[in-house]
C-alpha positions as CSV (number, residue, x, y, z in Angstrom):
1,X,184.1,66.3,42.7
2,X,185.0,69.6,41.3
3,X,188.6,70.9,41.8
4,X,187.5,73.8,43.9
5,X,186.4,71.0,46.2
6,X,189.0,69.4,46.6
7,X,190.7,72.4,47.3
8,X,188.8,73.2,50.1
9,X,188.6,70.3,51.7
10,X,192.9,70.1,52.2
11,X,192.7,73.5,53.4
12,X,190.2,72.3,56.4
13,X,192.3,69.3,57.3
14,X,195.0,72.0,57.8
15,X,193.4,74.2,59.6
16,X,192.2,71.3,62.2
17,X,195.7,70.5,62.5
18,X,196.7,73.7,63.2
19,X,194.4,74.4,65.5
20,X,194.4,71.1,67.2
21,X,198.5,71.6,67.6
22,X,197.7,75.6,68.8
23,X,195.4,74.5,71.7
24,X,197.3,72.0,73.6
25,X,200.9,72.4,73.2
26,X,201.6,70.9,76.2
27,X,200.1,67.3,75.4
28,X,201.7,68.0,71.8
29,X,205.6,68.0,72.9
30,X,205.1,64.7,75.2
31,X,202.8,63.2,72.0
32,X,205.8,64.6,69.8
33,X,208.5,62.9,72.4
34,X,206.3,59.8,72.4
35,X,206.7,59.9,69.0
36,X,209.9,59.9,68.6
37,X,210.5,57.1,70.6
38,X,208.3,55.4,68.6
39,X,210.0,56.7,65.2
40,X,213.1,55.0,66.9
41,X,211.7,51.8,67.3
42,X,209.9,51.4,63.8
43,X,210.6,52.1,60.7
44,X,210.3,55.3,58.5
45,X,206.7,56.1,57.8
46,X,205.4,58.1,55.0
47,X,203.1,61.1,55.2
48,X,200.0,60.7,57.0
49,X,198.0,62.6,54.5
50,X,197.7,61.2,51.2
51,X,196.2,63.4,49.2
52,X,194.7,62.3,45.7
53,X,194.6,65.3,43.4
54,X,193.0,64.7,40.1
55,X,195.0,65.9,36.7
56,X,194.3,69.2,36.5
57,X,196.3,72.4,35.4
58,X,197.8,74.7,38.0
59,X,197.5,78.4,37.3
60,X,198.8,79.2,41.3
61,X,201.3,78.2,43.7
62,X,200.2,75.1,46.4
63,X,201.1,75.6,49.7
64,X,201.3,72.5,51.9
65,X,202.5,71.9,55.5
66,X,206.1,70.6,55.6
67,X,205.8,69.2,59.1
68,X,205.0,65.5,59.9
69,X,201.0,64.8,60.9
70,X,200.9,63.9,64.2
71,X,198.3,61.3,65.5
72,X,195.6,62.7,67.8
73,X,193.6,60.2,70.0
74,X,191.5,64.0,71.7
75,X,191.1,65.2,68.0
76,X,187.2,66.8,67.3
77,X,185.9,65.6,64.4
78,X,182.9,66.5,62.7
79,X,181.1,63.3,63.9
80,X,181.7,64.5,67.5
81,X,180.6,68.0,67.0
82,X,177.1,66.2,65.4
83,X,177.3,64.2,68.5
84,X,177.4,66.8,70.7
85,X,175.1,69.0,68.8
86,X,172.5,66.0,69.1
87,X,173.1,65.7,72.6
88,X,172.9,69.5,73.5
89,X,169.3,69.3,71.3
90,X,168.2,66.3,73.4
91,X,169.4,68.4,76.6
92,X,167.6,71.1,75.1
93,X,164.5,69.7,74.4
94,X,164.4,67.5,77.9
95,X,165.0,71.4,79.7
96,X,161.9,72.4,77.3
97,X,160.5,69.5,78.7
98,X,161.3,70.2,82.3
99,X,160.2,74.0,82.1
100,X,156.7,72.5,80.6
101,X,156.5,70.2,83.7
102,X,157.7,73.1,86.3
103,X,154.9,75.7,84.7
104,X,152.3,72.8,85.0
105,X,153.6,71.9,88.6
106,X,153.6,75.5,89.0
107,X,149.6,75.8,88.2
108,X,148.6,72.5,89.7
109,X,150.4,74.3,92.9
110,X,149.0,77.4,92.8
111,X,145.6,75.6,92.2
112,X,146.1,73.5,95.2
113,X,146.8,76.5,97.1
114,X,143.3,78.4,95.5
115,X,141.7,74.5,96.2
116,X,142.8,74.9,99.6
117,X,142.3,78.8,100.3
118,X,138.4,77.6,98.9
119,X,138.4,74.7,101.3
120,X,139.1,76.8,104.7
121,X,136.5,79.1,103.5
122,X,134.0,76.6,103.1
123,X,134.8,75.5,106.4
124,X,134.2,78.7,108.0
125,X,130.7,78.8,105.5
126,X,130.0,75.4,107.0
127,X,130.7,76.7,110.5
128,X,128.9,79.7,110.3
129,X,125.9,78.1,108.6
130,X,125.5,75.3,111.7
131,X,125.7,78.1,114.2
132,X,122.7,79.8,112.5
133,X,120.5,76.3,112.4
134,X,121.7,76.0,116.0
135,X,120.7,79.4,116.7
136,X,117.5,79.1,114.6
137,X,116.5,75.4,116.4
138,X,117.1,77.0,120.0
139,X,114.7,80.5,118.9
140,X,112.1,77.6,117.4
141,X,112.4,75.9,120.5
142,X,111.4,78.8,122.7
143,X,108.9,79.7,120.0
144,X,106.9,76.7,120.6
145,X,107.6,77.0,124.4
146,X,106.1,80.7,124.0
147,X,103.3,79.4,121.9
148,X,102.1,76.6,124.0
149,X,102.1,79.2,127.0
150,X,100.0,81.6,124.4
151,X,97.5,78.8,123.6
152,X,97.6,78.1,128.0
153,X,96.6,81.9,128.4
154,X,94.4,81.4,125.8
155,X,92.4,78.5,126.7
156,X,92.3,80.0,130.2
157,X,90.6,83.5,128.8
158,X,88.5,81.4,127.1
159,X,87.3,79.7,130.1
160,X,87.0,83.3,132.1
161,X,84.9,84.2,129.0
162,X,82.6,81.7,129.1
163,X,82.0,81.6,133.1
164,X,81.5,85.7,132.3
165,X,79.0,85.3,129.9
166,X,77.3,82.9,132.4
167,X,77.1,85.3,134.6
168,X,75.8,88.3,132.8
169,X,73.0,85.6,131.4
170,X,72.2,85.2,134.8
171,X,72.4,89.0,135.8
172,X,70.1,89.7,133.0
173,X,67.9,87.0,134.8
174,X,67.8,88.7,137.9
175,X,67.7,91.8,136.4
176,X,64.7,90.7,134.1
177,X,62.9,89.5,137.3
178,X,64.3,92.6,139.5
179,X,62.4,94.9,136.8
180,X,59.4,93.1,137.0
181,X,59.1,93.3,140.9
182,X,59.4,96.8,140.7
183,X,56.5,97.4,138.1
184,X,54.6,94.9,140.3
185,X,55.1,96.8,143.3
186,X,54.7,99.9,141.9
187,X,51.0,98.7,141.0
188,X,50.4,97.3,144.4
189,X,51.9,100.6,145.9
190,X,49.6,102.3,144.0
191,X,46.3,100.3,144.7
192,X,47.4,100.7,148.5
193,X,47.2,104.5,148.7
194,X,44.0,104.7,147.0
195,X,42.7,101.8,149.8
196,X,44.4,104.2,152.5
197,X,42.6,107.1,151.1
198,X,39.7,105.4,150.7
199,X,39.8,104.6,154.5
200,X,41.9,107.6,156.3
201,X,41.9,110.0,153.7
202,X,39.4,113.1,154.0
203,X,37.1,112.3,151.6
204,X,39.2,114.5,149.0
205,X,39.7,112.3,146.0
206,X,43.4,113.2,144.2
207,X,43.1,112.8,140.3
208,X,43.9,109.3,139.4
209,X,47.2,108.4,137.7
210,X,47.9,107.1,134.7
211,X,48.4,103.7,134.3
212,X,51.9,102.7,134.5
213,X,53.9,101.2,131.4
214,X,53.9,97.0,131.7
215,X,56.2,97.1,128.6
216,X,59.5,94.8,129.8
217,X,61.8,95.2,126.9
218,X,63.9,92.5,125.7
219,X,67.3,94.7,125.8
220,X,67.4,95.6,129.3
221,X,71.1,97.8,130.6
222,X,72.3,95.4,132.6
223,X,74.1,97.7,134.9
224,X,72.2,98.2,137.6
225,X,74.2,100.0,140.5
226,X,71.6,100.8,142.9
227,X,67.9,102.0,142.5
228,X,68.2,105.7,142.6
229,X,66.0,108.8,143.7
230,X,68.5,111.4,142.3
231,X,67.4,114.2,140.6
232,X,67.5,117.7,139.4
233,X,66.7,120.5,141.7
234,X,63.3,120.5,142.7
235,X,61.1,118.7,140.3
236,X,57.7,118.5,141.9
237,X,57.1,122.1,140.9
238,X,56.4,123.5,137.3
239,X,58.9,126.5,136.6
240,X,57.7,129.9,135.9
241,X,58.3,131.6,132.2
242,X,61.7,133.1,132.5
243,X,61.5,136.3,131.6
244,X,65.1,137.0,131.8
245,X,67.1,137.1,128.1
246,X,68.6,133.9,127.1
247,X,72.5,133.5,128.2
248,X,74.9,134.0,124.7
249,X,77.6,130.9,124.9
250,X,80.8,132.6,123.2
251,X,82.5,129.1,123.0
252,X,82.3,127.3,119.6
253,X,79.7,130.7,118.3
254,X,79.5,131.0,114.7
255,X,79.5,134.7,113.8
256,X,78.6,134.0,110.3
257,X,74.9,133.6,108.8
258,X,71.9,133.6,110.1
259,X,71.2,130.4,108.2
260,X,68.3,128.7,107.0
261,X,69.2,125.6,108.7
262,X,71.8,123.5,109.9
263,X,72.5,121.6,106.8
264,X,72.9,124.6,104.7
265,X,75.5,125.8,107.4
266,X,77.0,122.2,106.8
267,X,77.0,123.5,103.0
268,X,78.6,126.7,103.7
269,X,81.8,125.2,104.6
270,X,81.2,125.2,108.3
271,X,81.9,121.3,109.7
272,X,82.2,121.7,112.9
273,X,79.8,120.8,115.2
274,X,78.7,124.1,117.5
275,X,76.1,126.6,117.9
276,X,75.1,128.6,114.7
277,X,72.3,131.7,113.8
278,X,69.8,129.7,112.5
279,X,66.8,132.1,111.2
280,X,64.2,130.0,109.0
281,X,61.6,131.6,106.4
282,X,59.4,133.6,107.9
283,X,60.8,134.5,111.0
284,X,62.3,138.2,111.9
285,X,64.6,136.6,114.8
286,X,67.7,134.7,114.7
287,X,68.1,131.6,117.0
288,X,70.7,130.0,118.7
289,X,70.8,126.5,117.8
290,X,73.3,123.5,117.5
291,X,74.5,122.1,114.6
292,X,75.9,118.3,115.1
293,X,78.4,117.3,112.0
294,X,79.6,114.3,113.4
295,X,76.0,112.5,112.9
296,X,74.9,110.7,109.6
297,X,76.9,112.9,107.6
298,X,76.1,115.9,109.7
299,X,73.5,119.3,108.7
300,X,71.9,117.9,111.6
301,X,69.9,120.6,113.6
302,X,69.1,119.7,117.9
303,X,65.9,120.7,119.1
304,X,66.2,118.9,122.8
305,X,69.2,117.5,124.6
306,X,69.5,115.9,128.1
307,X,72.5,114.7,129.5
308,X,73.1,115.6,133.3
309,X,69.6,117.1,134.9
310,X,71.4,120.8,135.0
311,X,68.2,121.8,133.6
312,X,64.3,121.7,135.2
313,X,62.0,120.1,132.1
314,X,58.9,120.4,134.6
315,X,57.4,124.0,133.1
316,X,54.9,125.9,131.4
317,X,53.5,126.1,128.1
318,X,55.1,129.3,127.3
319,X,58.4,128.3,128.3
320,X,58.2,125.1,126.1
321,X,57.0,127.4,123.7
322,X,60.2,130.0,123.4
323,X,62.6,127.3,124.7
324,X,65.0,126.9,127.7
325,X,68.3,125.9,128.9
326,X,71.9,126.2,127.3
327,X,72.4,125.4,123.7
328,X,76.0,124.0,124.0
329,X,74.3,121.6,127.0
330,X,71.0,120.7,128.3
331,X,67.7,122.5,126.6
332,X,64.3,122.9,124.7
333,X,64.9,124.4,121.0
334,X,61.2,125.9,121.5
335,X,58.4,124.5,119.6
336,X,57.3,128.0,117.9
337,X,61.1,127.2,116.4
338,X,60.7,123.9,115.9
339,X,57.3,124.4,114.0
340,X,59.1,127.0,111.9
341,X,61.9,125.0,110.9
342,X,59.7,122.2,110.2
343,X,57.3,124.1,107.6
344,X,60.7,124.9,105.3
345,X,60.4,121.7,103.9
346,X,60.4,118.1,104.6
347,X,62.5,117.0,107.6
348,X,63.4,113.7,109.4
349,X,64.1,113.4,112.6
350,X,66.6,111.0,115.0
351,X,66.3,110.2,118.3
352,X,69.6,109.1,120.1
353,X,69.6,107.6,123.4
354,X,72.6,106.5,125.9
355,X,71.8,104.2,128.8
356,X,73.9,103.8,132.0
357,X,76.3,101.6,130.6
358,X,77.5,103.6,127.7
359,X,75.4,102.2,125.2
360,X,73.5,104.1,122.6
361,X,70.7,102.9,120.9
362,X,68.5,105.5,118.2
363,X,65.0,105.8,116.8
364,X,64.8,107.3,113.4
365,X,61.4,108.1,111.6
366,X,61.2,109.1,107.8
367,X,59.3,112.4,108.5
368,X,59.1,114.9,110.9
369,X,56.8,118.2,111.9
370,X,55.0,119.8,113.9
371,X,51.5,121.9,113.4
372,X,51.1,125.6,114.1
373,X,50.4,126.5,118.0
374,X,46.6,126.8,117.0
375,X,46.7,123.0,116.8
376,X,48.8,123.1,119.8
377,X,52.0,122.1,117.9
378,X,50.2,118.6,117.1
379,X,53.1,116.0,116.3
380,X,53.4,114.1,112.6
381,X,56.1,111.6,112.2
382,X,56.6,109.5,109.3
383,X,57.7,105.5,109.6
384,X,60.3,104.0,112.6
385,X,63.6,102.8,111.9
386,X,66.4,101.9,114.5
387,X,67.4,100.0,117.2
388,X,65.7,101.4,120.3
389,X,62.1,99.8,119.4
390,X,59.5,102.3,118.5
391,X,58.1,103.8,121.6
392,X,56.9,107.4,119.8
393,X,54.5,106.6,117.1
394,X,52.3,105.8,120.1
395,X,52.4,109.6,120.2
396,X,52.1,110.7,116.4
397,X,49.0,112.7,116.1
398,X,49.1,114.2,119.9
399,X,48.9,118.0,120.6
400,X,51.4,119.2,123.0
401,X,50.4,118.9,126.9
402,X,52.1,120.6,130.0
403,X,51.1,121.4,133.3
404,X,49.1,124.3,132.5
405,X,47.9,123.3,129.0
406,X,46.2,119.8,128.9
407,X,45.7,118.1,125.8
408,X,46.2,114.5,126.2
409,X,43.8,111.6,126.1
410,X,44.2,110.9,129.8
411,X,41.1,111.9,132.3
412,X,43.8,113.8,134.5
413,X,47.2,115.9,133.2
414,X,50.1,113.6,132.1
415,X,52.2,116.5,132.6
416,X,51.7,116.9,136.3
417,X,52.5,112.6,136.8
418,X,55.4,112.9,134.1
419,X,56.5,116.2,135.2
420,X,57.1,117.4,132.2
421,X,55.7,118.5,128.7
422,X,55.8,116.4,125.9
423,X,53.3,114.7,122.9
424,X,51.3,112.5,125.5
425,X,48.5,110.1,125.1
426,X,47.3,108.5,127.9
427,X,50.0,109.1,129.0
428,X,52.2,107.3,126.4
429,X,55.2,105.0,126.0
430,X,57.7,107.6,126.1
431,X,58.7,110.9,128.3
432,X,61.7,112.6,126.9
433,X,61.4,115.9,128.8
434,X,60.9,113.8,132.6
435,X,63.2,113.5,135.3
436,X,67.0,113.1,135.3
437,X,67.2,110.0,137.2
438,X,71.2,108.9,137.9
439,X,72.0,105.4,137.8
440,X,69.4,104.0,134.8
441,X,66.1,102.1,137.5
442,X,64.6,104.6,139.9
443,X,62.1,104.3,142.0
444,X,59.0,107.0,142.1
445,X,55.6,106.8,142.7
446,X,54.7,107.3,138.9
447,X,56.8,106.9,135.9
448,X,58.6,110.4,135.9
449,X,61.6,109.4,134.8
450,X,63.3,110.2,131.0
451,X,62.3,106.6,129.6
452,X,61.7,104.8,126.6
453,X,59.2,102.3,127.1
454,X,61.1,99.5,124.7
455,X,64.6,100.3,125.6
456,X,64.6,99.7,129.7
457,X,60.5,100.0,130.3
458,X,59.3,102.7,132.4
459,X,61.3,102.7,135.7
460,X,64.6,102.9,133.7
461,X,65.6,106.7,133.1
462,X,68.0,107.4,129.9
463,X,71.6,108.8,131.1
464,X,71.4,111.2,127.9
465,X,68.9,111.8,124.8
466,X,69.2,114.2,121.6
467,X,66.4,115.1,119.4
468,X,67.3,116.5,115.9
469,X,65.9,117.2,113.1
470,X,67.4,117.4,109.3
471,X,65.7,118.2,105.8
472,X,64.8,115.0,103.5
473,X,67.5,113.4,101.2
């Protein structure tokens, strides 16, 4: 070892003394009396340092405790201090240690608080989600309870159903064989009076009448609420020409036009259905007409309309010539204005009829026009279509007949045993301009009724019919 060394290594053993004797002065004096009572009993000691300094040259003074060194059981060495220092990093790394373990307590605890937070709330989930299946099994249950009672009600209608239709199969039956009786005793009605007037009568034969209609349709009304002899005021007797001016109907009155027709009010923006100016080519009056826009696409032009027997159809050939009644309800366009409309161009016409029970039924035909009156308005129709059965072609070809004009085929007038005027043969299958029967079967001595021989046969009158006219697609 270097002298500096050694040096250094006196001056710390002096300095532990010291510092040992400073700090515990106390313990010192009874170690320093303990001492001496030891000194006295043994012998003369020498120094308790020894200190071995190597041969070397002094160039300063050597100072050096003059005292006697003391023995110290309590004394800290440096092997104590390591000692302790080892055991303070041992503490030190087991409180390391122990904080790890607390932080990881610390998160396994607040985990197990989340885990347990989690846990009530899944209860409550699990709660809440049995209450719904409870609540949806109890609503399924009175579903099916609701639908077994549906299906009940059901099954019963059913049942009502079927016994109904039953019964309207056997109304139309009785109804069938009802409407048969009637035409049969209408013939033997009529083949009585002529044997009573062959026997009581004066000798003064009455003009035969026609011969009735045997036609028993297939689609018979089956309503049938009583047989009926209501009509319109006075029918037995043709009405003079009214001279008197036609009444104007302000309500739904079109000030606009005159117009050509009814379509080409349609194409002027006006689609309402109501009465227009109609003047056609070659003519110096205007008309009143109605225009029906709720029909077939509408441009539809009326040139008859029955509907509630306000109006007498039993008149003369020159009020069926200029036309009668109210346009906005029942009347004759006129067949001067039908024939003018007509010779525009080609027309079609439509025939819509409504029986008794609401049901309407119509005759279309592809063509439509009548002749001029030195033909007396002779009728042309094109080919059927509808739903009604074709009871006017029977007609196509006929001249117009009323009471004071006769033109049919028959040997007496159709007009005076139809009461009317109309396109008839002999006397024909149809008579749109007859009676206004209520309540559909009537009973008359001739078929005067508004009929249409294939929809209801001849002792069923029509609750309303509508004649119009429109040009050609």
């Amino acid at each position: 070892m270097s002298p500096h060394a050694w040096i250094f290594c006196a001056l710390l053993c002096v300095l532990t003394c010291e510092r040992s004797r400073s700090a515990s002065r106390g313990p010192v004096q009874s170690r320093k009396r303990r001492f001496v009572d030891d000194a006295d009993d043994e012998a003369p000691k020498k120094c308790s340092y020894t200190f071995l300094v190597p041969e070397q040259k002094i160039t300063g003074p050597i100072c050096a405790s003059q005292g006697l060194s003391l023995p110290d059981k309590e004394r800290v060495t440096q092997t104590d201090v390591a000692d302790v220092r080892e055991i303070l990093t041992k503490q030190r790394r087991e409180m390391d240690t122990l904080r790890l373990i607390v932080d990881v307590d610390g998160n396994m605890v607040n985990e197990m608080k989340l885990l347990r937070k989690e846990s009530r709330n899944m209860n409550s989930r699990v709660t809440q989600l049995y209450m719904q299946l409870l609540h949806e099994i109890i609503r399924k249950r009175d579903n099916s309870l609701e639908l077994a009672q549906l299906e009940g009600r059901i099954l019963n209608s059913t049942a009502e159903a079927l016994r109904l239709s039953g019964l309207y199969r056997e109304l139309e039956l009785r109804f069938s064989a009802l409407a048969a009786l009637v035409n049969n005793q209408s013939l033997l009605i009529a083949a009585l009076e002529d044997r009573c007037l062959q026997v009581y009568g004066n000798h003064r034969r009455e003009p035969l009448p026609p011969p009735l209609v045997q036609v028993v349709p297939e689609n018979i009304p089956v309503y049938v609420p009583r047989f009926s002899n209501e009509i319109q005021r006075s029918p037995g007797w043709p009405v003079q020409e009214d001279r008197s001016p036609r009444p104007t109907h302000q309500a739904n009155v079109s000030l606009e036009g005159p117009f050509r027709d009814c379509l080409q009010v349609m194409q002027a923006g006006h689609g309402t259905s109501g009465t227009y100016l109609l003047k056609p080519d070659g003519t110096e009056k205007p008309v009143e007409a109605w225009c029906e826009h709720d029909v077939d696409r509408g441009g539809w032009t009326l040139i008859q309309r029955r509907k509630d027997g306000s109006v007498n159809f039993f008149r003369n050939w020159d009020s069926y010539k200029k036309g009668f009644g109210s346009v906005d309800g029942e009347h004759w366009l006129g067949l001067e204005n039908i024939y003018n409309l007509g010779k525009q161009e080609d027309y079609k016409l439509l025939v819509e009829l409504e029986d008794w029970m609401g049901k309407k039924v119509y005759a279309a035909y592809s063509s439509f026009h009548l002749e001029p009156e030195s033909q007396s308005y002779r009728l042309r129709l094109g080919t059927y279509q509808g739903n009604a059965g074709d009871s006017l072609t029977s007609h196509n070809g006929k001249q117009f007949t009323t009471l004071d004009h006769d033109n049919d085929a028959f040997s007496g007038n159709c007009a005076h045993f139809h009461k009317g005027g109309w396109w008839y043969n002999a006397c024909g299958q149809t008579n749109l301009n007859g009676v206004w029967y209520s309540g559909g079967v009537y009973r008359s001595r001739f078929q005067d009724g508004i009929f249409w021989a294939d929809y209801g046969g001849g002792f069923y009158s029509m609750k309303s019919v509508r004649m119009m006219i429109r040009p050609i697609d």
